[in-house]
Structures are given as structure tokens and as C-alpha cells.
N, CA, C and O of each residue as an XYZ file, in Angstrom:
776
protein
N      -9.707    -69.967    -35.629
C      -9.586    -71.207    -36.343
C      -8.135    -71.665    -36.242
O      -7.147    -71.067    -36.668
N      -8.178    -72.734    -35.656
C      -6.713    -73.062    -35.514
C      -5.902    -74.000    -36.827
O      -6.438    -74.577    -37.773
N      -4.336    -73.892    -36.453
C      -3.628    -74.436    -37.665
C      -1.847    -74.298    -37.471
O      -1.413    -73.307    -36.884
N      -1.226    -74.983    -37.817
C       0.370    -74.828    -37.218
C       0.872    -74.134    -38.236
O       0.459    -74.253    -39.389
N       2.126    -73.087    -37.755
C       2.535    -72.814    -39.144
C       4.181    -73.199    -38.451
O       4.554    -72.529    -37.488
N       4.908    -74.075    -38.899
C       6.188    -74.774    -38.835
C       7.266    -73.855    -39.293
O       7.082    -73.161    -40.293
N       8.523    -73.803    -38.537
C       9.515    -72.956    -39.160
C       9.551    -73.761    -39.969
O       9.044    -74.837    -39.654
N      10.320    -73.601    -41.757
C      11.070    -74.131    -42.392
C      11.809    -74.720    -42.534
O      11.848    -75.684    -43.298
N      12.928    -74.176    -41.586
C      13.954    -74.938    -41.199
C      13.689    -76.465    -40.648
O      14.722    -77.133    -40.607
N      12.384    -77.204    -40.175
C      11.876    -78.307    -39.688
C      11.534    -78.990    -41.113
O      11.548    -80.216    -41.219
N      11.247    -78.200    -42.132
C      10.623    -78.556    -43.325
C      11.362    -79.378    -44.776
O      11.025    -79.601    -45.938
N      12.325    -79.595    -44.061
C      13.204    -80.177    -45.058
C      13.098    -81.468    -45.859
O      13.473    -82.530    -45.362
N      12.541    -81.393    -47.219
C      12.165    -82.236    -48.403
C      13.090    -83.372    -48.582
O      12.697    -84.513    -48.826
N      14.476    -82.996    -48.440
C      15.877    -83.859    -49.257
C      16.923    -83.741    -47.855
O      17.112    -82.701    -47.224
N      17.422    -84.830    -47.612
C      18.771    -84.537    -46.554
C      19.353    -85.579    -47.445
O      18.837    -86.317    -48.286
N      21.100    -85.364    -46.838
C      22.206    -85.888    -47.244
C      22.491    -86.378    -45.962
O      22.272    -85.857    -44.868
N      23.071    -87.578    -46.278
C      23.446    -88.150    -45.110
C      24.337    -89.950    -45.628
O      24.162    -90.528    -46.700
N      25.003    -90.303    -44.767
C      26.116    -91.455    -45.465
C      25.139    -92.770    -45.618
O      23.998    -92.765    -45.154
N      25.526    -93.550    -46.100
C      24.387    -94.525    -46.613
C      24.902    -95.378    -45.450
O      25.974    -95.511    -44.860
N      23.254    -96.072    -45.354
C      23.350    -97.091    -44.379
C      22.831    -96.194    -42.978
O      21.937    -96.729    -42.324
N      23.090    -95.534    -42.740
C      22.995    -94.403    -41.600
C      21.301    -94.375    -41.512
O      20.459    -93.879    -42.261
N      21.199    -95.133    -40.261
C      19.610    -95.526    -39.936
C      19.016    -94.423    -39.245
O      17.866    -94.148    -39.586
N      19.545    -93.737    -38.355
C      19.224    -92.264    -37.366
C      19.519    -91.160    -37.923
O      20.679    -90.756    -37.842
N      18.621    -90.481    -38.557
C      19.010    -88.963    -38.839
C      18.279    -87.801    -37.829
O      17.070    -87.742    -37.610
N      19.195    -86.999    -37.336
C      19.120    -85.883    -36.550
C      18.869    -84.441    -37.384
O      19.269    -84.132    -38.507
N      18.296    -83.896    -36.704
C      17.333    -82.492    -37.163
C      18.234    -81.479    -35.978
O      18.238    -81.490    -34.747
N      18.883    -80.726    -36.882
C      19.697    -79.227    -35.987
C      18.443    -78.399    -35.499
O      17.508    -79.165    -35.265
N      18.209    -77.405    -35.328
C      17.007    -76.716    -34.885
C      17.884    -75.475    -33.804
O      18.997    -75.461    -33.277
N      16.683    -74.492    -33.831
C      17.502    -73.508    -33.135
C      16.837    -73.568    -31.443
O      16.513    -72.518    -30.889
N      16.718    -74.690    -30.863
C      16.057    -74.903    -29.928
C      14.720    -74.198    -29.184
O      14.479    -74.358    -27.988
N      14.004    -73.502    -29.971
C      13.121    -73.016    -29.288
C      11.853    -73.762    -29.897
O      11.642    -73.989    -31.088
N      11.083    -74.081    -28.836
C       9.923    -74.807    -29.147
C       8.932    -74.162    -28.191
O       8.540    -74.642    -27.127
N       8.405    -72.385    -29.024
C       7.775    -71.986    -27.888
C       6.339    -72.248    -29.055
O       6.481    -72.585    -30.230
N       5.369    -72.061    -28.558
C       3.948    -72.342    -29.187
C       3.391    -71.267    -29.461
O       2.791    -71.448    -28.401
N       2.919    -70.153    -29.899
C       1.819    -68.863    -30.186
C       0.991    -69.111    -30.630
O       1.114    -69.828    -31.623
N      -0.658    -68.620    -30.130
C      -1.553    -69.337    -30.814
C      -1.952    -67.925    -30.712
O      -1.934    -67.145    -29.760
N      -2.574    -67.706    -32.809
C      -2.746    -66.873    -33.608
C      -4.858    -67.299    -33.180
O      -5.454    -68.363    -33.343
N      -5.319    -66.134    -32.709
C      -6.929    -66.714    -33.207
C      -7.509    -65.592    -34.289
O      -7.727    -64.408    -34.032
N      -7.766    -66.484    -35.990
C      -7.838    -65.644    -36.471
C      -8.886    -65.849    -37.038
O      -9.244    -66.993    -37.315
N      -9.816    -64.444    -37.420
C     -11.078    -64.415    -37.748
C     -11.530    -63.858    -39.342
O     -10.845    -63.017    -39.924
N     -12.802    -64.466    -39.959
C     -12.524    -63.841    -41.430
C     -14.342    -63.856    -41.022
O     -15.080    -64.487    -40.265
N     -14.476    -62.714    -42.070
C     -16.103    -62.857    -43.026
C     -16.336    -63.371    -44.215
O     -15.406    -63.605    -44.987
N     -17.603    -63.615    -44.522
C     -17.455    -64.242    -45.840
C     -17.357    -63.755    -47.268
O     -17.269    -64.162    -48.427
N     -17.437    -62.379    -46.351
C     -16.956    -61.285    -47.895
C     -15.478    -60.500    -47.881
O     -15.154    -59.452    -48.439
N     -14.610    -61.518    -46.926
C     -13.289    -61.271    -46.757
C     -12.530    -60.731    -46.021
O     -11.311    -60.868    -46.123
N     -13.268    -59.797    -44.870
C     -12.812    -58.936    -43.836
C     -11.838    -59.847    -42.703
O     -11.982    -60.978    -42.239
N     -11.187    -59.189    -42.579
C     -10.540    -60.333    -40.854
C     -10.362    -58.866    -39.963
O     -10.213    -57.671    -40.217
N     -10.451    -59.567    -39.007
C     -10.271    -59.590    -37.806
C      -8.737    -59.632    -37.509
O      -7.967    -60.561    -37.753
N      -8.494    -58.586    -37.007
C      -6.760    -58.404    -36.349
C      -6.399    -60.173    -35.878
O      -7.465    -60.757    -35.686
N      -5.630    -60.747    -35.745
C      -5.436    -62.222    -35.127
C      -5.179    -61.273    -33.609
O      -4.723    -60.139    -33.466
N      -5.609    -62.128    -32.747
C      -5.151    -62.518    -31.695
C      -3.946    -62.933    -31.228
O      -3.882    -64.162    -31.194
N      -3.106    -62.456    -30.908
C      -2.107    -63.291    -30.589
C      -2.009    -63.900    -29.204
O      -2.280    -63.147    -28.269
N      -1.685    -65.065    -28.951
C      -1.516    -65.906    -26.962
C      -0.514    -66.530    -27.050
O      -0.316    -67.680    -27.442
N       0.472    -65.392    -26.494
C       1.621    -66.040    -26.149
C       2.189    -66.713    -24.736
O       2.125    -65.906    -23.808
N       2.698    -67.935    -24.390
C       2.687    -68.893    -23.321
C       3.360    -68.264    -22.035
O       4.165    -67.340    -21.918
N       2.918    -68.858    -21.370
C       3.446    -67.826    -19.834
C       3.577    -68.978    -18.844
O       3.416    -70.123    -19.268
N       3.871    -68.755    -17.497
C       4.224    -69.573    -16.306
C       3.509    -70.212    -16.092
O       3.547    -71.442    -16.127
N       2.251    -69.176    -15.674
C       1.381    -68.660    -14.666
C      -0.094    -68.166    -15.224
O       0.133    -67.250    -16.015
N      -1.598    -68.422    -15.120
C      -2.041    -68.076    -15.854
C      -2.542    -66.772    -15.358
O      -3.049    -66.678    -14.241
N      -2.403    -65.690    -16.219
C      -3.157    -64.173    -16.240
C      -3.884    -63.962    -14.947
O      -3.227    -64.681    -14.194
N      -4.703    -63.496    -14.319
C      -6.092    -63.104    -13.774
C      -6.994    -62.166    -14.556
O      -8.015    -61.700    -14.050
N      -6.602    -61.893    -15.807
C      -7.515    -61.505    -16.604
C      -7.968    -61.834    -17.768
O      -7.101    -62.023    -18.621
N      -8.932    -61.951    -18.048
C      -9.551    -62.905    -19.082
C      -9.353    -62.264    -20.392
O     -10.309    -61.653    -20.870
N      -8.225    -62.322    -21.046
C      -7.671    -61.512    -22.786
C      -8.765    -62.263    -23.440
O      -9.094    -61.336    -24.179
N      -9.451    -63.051    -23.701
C     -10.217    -63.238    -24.647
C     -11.795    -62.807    -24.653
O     -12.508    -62.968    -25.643
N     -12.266    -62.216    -23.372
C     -13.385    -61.055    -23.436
C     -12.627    -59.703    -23.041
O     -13.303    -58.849    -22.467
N     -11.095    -59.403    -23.337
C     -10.746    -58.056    -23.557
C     -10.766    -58.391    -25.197
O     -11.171    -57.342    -25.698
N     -10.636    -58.908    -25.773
C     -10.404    -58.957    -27.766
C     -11.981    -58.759    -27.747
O     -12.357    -57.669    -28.179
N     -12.824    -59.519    -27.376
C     -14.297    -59.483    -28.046
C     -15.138    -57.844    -27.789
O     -16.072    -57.266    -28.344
N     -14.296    -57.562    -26.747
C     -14.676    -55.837    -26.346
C     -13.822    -55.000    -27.324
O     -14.337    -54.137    -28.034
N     -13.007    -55.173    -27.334
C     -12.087    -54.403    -27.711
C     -12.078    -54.323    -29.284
O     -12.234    -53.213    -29.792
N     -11.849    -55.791    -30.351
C     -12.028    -55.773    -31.508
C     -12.965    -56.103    -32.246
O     -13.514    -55.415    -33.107
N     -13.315    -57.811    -31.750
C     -14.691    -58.059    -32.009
C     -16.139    -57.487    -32.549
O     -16.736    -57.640    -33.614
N     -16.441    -56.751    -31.330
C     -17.580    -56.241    -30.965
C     -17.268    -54.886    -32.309
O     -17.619    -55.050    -33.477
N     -16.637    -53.753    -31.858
C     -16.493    -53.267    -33.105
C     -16.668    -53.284    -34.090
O     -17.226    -52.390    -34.725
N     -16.247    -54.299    -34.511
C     -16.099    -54.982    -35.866
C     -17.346    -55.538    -36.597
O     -17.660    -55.356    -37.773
N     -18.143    -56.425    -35.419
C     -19.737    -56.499    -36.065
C     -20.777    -55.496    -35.678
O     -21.844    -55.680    -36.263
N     -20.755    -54.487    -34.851
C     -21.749    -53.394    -34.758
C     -22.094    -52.779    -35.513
O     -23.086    -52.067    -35.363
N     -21.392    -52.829    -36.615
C     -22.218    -51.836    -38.011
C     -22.903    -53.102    -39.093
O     -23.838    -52.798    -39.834
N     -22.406    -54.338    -39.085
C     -22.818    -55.038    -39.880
C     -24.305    -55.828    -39.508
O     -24.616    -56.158    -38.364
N     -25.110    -56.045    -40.672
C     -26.815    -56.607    -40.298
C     -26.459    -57.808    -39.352
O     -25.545    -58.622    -39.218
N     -27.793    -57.456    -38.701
C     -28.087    -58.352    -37.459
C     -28.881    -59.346    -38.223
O     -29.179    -59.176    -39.405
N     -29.340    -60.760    -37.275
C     -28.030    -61.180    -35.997
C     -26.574    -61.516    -36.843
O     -26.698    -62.040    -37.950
N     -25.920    -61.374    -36.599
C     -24.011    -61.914    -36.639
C     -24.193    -63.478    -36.044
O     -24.553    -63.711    -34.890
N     -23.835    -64.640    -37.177
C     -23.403    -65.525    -36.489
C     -22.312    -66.049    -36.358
O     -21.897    -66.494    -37.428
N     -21.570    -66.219    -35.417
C     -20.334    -66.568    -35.621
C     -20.225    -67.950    -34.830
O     -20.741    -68.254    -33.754
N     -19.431    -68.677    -35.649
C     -19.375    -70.355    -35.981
C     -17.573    -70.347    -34.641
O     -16.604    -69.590    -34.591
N     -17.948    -71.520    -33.875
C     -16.952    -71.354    -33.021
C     -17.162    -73.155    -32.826
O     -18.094    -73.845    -33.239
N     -15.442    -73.746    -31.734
C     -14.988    -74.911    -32.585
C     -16.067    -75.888    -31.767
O     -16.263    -77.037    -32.164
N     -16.739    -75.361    -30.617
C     -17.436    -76.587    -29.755
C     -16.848    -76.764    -28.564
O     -17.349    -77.502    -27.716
N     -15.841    -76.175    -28.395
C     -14.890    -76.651    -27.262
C     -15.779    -76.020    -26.039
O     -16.361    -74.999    -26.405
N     -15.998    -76.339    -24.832
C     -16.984    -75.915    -23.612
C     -16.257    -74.517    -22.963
O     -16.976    -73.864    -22.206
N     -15.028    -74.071    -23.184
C     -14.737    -72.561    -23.087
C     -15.708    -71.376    -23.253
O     -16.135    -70.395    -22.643
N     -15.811    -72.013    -24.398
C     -16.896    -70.559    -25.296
C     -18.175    -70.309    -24.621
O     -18.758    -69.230    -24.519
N     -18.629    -71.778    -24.047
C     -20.239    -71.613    -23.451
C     -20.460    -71.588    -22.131
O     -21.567    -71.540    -21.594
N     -19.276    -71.623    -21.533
C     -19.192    -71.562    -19.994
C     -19.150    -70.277    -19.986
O     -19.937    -70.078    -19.061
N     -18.799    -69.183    -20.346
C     -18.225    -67.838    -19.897
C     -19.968    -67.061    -20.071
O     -20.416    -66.948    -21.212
N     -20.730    -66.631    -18.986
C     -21.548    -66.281    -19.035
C     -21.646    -64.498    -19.606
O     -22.470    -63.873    -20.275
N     -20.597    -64.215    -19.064
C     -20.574    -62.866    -19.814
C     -20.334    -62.669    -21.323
O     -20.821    -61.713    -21.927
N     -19.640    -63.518    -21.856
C     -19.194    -63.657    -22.706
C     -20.988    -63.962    -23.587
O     -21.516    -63.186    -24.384
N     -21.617    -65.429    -23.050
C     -22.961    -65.064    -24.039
C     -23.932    -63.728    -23.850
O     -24.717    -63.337    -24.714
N     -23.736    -63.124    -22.597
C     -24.735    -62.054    -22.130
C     -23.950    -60.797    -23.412
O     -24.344    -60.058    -24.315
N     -23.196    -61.021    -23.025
C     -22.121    -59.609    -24.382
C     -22.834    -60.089    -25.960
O     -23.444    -59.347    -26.730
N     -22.569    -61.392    -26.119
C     -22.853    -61.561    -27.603
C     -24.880    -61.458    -27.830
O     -25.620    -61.526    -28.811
N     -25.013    -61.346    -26.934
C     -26.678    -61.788    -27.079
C     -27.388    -60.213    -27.025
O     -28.494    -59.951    -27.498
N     -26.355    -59.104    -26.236
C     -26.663    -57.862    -26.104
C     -25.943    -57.062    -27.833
O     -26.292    -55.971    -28.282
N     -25.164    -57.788    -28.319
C     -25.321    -57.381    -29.732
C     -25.241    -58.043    -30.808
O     -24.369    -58.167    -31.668
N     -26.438    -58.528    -30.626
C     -27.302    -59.416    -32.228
C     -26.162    -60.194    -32.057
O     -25.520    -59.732    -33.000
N     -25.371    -61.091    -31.527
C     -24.180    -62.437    -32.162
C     -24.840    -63.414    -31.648
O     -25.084    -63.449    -30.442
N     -25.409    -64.793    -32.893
C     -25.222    -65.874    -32.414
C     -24.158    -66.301    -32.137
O     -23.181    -65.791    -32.687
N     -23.957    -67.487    -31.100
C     -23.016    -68.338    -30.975
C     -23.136    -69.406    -31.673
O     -24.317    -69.610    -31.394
N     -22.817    -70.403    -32.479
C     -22.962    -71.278    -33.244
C     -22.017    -72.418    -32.878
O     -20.852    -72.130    -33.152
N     -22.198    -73.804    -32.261
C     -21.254    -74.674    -31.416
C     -20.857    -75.716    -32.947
O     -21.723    -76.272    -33.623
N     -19.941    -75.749    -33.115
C     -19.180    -76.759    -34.502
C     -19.190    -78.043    -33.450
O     -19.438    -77.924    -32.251
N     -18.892    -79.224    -34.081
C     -18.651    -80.200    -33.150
C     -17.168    -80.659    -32.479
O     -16.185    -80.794    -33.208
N     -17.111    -80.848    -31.266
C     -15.903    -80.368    -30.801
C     -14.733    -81.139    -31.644
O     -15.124    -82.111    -32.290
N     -13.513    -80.856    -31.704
C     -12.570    -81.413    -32.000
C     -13.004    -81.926    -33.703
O     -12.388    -82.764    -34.361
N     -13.839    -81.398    -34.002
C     -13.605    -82.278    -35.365
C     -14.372    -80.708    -36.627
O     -15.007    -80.942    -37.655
N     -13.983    -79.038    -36.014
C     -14.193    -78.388    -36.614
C     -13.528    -78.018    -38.326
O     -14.025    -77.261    -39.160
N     -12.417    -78.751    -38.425
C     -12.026    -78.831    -39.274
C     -12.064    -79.252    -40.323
O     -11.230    -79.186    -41.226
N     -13.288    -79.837    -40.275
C     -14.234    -80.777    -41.406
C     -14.941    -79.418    -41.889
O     -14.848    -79.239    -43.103
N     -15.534    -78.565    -41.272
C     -16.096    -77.458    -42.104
C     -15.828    -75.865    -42.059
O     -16.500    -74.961    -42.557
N     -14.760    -75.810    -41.382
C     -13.934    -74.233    -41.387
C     -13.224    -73.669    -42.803
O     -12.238    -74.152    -43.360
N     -13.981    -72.554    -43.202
C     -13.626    -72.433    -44.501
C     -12.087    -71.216    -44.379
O     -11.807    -70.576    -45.393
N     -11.678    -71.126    -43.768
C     -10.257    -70.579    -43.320
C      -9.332    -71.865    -43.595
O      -8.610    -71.890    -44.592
N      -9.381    -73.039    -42.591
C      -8.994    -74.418    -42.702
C      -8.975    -74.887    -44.662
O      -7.946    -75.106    -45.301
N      -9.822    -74.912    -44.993
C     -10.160    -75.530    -46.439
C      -9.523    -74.669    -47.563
O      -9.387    -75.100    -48.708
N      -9.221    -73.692    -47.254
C      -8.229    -72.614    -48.308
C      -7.229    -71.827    -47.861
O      -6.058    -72.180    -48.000
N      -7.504    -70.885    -47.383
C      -6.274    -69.689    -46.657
C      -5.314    -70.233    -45.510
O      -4.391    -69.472    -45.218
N      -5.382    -71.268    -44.913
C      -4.689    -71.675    -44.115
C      -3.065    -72.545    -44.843
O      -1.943    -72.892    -44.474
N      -3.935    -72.545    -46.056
C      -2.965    -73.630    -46.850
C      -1.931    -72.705    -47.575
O      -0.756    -72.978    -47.822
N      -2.569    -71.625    -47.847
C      -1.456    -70.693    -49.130
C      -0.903    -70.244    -47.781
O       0.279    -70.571    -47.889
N      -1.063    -69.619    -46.413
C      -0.427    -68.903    -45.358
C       0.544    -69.686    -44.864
O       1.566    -69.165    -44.417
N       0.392    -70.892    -44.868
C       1.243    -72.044    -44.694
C       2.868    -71.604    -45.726
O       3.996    -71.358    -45.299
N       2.269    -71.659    -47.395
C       3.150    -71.325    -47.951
C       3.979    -70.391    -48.062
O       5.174    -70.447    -48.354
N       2.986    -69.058    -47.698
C       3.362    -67.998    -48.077
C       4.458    -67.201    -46.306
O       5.206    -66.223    -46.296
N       4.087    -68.103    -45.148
C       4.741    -68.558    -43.544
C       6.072    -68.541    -44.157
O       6.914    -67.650    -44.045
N       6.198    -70.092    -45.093
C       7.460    -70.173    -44.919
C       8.875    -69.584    -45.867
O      10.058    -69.589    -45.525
N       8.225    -69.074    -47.215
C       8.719    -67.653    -47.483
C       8.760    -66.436    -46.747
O       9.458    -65.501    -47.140
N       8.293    -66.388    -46.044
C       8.695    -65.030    -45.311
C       9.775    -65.338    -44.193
O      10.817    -64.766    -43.872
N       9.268    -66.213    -43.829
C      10.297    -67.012    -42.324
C      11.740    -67.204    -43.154
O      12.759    -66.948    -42.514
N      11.882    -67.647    -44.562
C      13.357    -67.380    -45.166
C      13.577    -66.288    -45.377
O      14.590    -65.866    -44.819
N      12.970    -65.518    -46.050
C      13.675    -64.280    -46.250
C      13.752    -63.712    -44.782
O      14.865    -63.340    -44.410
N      13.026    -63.638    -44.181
C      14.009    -62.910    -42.852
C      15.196    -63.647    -42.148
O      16.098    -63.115    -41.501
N      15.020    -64.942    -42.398
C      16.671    -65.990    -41.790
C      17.308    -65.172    -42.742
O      18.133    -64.437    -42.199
N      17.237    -65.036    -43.889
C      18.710    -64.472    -44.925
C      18.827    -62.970    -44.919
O      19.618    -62.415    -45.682
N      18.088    -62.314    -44.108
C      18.161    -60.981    -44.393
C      19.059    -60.931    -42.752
O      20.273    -60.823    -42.582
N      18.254    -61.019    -41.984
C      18.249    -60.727    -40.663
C      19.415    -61.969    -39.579
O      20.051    -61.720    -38.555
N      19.324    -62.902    -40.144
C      19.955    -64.201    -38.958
C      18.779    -64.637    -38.174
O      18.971    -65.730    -37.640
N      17.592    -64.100    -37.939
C      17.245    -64.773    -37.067
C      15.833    -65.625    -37.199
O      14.800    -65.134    -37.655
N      15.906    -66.382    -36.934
C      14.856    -67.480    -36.416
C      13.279    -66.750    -35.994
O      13.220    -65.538    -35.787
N      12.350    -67.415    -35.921
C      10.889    -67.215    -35.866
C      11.157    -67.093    -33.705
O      11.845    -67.828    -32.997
N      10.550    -66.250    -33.421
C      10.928    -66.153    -31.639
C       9.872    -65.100    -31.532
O       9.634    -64.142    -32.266
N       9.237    -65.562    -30.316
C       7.998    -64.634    -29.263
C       7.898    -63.038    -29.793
O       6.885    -62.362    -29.972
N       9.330    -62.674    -29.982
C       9.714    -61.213    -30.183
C       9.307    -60.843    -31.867
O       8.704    -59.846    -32.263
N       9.709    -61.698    -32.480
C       9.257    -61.203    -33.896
C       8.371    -62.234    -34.647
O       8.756    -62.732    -35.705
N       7.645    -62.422    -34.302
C       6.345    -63.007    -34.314
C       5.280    -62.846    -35.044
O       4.854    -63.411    -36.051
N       4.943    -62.063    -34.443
C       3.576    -60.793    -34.487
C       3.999    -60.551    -36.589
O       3.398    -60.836    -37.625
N       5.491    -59.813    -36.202
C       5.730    -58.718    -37.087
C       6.088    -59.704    -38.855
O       6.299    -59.243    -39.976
N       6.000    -61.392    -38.277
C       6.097    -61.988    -39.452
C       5.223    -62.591    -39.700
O       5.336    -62.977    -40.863
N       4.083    -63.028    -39.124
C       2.923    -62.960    -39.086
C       1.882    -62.233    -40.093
O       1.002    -62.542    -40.896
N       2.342    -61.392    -39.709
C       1.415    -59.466    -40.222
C       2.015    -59.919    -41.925
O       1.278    -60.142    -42.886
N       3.219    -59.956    -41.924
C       4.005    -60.218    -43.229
C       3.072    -61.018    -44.182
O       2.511    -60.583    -45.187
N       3.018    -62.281    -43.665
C       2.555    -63.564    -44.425
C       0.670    -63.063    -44.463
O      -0.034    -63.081    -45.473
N       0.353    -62.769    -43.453
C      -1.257    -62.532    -43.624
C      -1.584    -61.124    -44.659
O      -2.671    -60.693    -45.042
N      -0.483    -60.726    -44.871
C      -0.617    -59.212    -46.027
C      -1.203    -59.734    -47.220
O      -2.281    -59.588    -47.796
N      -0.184    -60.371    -47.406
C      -0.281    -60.926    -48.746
C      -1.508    -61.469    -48.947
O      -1.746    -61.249    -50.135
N      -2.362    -62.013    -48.501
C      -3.281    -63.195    -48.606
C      -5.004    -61.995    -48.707
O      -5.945    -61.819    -49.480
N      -4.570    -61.535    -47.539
C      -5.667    -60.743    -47.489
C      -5.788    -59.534    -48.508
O      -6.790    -58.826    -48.601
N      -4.552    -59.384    -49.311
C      -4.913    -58.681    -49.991
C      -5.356    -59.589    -51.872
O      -5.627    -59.172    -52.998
N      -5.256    -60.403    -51.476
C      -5.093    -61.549    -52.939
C      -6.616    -61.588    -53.032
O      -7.102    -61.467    -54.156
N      -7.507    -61.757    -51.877
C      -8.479    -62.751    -51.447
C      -9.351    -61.945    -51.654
O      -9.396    -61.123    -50.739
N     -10.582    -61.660    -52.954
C     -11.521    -60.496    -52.288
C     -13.143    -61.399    -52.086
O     -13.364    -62.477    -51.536
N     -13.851    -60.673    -52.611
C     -15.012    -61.024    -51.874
C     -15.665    -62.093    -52.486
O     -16.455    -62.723    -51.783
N     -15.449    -62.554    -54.060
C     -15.726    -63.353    -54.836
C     -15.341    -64.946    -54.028
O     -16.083    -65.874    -53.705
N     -13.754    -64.739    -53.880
C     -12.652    -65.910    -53.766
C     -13.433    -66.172    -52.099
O     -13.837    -67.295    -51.797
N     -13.507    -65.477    -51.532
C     -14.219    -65.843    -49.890
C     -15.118    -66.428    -49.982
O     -15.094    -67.511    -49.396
N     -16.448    -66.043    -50.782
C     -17.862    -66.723    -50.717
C     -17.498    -67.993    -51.043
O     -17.745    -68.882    -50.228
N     -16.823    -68.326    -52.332
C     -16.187    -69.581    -52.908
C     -15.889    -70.503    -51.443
O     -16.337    -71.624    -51.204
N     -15.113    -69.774    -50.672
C     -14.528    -70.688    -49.365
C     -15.596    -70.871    -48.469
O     -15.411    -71.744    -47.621
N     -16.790    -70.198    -48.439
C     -17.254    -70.224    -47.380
C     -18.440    -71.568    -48.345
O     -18.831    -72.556    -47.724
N     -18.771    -71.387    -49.573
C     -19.663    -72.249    -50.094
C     -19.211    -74.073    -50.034
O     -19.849    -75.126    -50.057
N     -17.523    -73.619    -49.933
C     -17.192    -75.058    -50.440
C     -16.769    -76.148    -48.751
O     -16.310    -77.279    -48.585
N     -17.262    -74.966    -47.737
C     -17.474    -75.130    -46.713
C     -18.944    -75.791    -45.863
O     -19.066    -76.422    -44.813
N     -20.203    -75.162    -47.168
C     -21.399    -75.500    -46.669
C     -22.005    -74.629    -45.708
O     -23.100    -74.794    -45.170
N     -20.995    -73.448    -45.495
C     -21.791    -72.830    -44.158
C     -22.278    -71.669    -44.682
O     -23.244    -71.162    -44.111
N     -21.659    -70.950    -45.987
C     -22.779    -70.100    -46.536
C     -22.860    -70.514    -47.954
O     -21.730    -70.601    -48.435
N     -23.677    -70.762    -48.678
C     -25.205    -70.368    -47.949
C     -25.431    -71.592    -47.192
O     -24.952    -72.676    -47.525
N     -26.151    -71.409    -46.193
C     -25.816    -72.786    -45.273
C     -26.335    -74.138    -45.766
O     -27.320    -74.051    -46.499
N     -25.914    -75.270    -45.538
C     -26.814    -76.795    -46.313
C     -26.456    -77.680    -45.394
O     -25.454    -78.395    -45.414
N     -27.901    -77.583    -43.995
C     -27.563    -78.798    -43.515
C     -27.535    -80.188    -43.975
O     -27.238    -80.829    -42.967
N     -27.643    -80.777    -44.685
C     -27.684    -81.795    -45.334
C     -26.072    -81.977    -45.497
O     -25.694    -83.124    -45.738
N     -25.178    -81.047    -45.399
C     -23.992    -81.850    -45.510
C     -22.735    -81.766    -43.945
O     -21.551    -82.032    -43.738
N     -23.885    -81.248    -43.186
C     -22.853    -81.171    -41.675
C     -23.777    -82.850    -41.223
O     -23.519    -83.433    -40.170
């Protein structure tokens, strides 16, 4: 489920600056690299390690996103009742990869297609936890500028990441999830409001 989480330092509420002064400039520590976190929840609160995809030249020759569904995925729903459906954004990635449905279909996973580009109308990650991780991002991203000097970068990432998702996942139990997933519509499911 996707979502930006902004250094802080971009986040600035109040500037000072001389009056009249029509152009205001933003310092920044020049890195504008992108990581895309893919992160997964149940509706009784479990997640899924995130994914991390970090940007490169050149693309791979190996497909990291049916090494995660082998590797963590799959794991992860093999003990839980069949079928597993898991709700994905619509984008034609997911349904092109034939191995990828032959894998999910060989253990009990529906695929479930959201409508493209506009999954964010009913992702219950999106509608709650994305918002406190947001908050709870950019407290952590300060306290390590004031502890450490340094800035959010490829290298420590992961490890502030892990930081901000601690907290949440441990706040969040199984009550507060169903809540997200109800106020989502997708459990218990009600087509009448997709």
C-alpha cells in the first residue's frame, strides 16, 4: 500500500524571511532518492516485514517481488484459513506475472484487483496507520538529525523505518485493526459501498 513519508526538514509550518520577499528558498540536504516501502497488514494486525525497493541504474534480471512472495509472503499465509484474499492496487503488474497467479492459486490466495490508481479510496492501512507513521516518520527522522547529524539516506533507511513502524505495530492490536479494516468496507466486506 503505497504512501510518502517526507523528511521533516521539507516540513516546515513557519519560516522567517524579510517582508516583501516574494521567493522563498528551501535548504535541503540534496538527496532526492525515492524507497518504496511495500507494506502489508491483516485484519487482526499482523504485518508483513515491508519490502524495501531501493532505485538503481539498471533494472535487476531478477524478479525481487516473486523472491518476497516466496520467501515472506507465502510463509506468512500457509498456516492461516483458506482461501487468503489479498486486495492489491489494480495496477496490470500483478496480473501479468503468470507465475506469480500459478504460486498464489497453488496456496489458497485470491488475488483481488482494487481499481487502478484510485486504491486509496478503500485501503485500510491508507485510512489510519499511514497517518500516525507519517507522524510518528517524522519524530524519529528528528531525533536521529539531533542525535546522529544525519539525514534520512538509502543507508539508514531500513533502520528508521523499523523505528517508526515499532511503535505503531505495537499500539495497534486486533480490536483497533478490524475498526480499520470495517471503516474501509472490506471486512466484513459491503459491496454496496465500493
Amino acid at each position: 500500500m503505497p504512501t510518502r513519508l517526507d523528511s521533516p526538514l521539507r516540513q516546515c509550518q513557519r519560516v522567517l524571511a524579510p517582508t516583501g520577499m516574494k521567493h522563498l528558498y528551501n535548504i535541503s540536504n540534496n538527496t532526492k532518492t525515492q524507497i518504496t516501502a511495500l507494506v502489508c497488514a491483516s485484519v487482526v494486525g499482523e504485518y508483513v516485514h515491508p519490502l524495501l525497493v531501493f532505485p538503481r541504474k539498471r533494472m535487476p534480471t531478477v524478479n525481487f517481488l516473486a523472491g518476497f512472495k516466496k520467501a515472506i509472503f507465502i510463509p506468512f499465509v500457509s498456516d492461516k484459513p483458506k482461501p487468503v484474499v489479498l486486495f492489491v492496487d489494480g495496477h496490470m503488474s500483478h496480473n501479468s506475472d503468470i507465475g506469480t497467479l500459478e504460486m498464489c492459486e497453488e496456496h489458497g490466495i485470491i488475488l483481488y484487483d482494487l481499481l487502478p490508481h484510485a486504491s486509496h479510496i478503500i485501503q485500510p492501512l491508507d485510512l489510519s496507520v499511514f497517518g500516525g507513521m507519517k507522524v510518528r516518520w517524522s519524530v524519529v527522522v528528528k531525533q536521529h538529525l539531533e542525535e546522529t547529524g544525519e539525514t534520512p539516506s538509502a543507508s539508514n533507511f531500513s533502520f528508521l523505518l523499523k523505528k517508526s513502524m515499532a511503535v505503531l505495530c505495537q499500539a495497534r492490536g486486533e480490536p483497533e485493526r478490524v475498526k480499520e479494516f470495517m471503516r474501509s468496507d472490506i471486512f466484513p466486506f459491503n459491496p454496496e459501498a465500493l
